[in-house]
N, C-alpha and C positions, 0 to 999 in steps of 0.2 A: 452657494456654489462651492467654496472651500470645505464645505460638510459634509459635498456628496462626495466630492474626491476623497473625505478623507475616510469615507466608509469605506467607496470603492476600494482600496487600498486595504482595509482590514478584512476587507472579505474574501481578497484574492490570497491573503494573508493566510486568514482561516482554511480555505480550498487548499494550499501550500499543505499546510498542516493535517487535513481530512485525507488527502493523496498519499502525503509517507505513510499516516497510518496504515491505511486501505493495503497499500505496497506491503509495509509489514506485516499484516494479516494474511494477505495471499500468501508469502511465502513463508509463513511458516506452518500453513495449509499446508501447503506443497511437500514442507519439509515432513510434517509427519507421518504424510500420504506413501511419501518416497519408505520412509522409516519402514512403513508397513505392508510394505510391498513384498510379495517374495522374492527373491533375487535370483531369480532364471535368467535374467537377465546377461547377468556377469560371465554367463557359459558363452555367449556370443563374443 
């Protein structure tokens, strides 16, 4: 019993960990996407 808990516990651990990354990957997709974008934008 105290085994499974205490995986449980590292895996939500681990998913914690998988999530920021994931997070930080998206946004720095984002950011170079934006970078390369032409900025017609900014006339609005």
């Amino acid at each position: 019993m105290l085994y499974d808990e205490f995986s449980d516990e590292e895996q939500s651990n681990q998913s914690d960990r998988d999530n920021r990354a994931f997070i930080f990957l998206t946004l720095e997709k984002l950011a170079s996407r934006i970078e390369n974008m032409p900025f017609n934008l900014k006339g609005h």
